[in-house]
N, C-alpha and C positions, 0 to 999 in steps of 0.2 A: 616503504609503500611503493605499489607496482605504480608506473605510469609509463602513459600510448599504449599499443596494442593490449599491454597486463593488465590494465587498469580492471579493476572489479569492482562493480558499483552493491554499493551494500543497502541503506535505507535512503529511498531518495525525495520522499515526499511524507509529513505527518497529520493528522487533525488527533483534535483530543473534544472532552468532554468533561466536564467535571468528575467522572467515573473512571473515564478507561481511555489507552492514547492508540490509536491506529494508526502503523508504521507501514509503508508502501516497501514491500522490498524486493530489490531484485537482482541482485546475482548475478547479473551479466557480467562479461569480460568486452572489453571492448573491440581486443581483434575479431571475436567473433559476433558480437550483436550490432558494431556499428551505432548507426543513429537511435539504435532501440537499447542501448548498455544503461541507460538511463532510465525506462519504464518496468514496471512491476509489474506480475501477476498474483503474487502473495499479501499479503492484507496479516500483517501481526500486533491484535491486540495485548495490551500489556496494563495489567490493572496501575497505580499510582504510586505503588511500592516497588516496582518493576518487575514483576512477576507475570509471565506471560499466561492471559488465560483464555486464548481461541487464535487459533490461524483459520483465515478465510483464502478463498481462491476466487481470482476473477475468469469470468469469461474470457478476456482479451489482456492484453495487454493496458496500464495505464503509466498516465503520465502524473497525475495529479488527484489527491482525495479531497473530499469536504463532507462533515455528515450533518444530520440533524438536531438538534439541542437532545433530545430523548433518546436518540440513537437507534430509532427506530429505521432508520434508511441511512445510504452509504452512498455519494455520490462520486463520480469519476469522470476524467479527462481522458479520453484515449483519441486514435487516429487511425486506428484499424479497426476493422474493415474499412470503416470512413468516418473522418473524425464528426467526434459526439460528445456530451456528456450524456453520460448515462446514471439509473438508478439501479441499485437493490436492495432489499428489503432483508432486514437483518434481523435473528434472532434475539429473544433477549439473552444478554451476560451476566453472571454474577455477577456481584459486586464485590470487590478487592479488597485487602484490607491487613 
């Protein structure tokens, strides 16, 4: 495994729901993202069999997920532009199975 500059951060933050687990991931390398090698802008859900069924894109960068019981909304930690939690409003998913 890479570490310092190699380092490559993969899923860094998750919330789930009884349906579906939403994986924050991001891909950064650390020589190159720095203090941000640790935030995500992809969002991959993955039904409870582990079968991926939706990648979401954020606006921004995030640090941190948390969503709602229905899974009707997705919320985020981010710090750009200036730090926020923010909302989005999320389609509905299949259900997995």
């Amino acid at each position: 495994m890479a570490t310092g500059d190699d380092l490559r951060a993969g899923y860094v933050d998750l919330a789930s729901t009884d349906r579906h687990v939403y994986a924050l991931f991001s891909g950064n390398v650390m020589g190159q993202a720095g203090q941000q090698t640790f935030f995500g802008r992809q969002v991959h859900v993955f039904d409870w069999s582990g079968r991926m069924v939706a990648r979401l894109e954020l606006d921004e960068p995030a640090l941190t997920l948390a969503l709602a019981p229905d899974e009707s909304r997705l919320y985020a930690v981010r710090h750009e532009p200036q730090p926020s939690v923010v909302r989005y409003d999320l389609p509905r998913l299949p259900d997995g199975g």
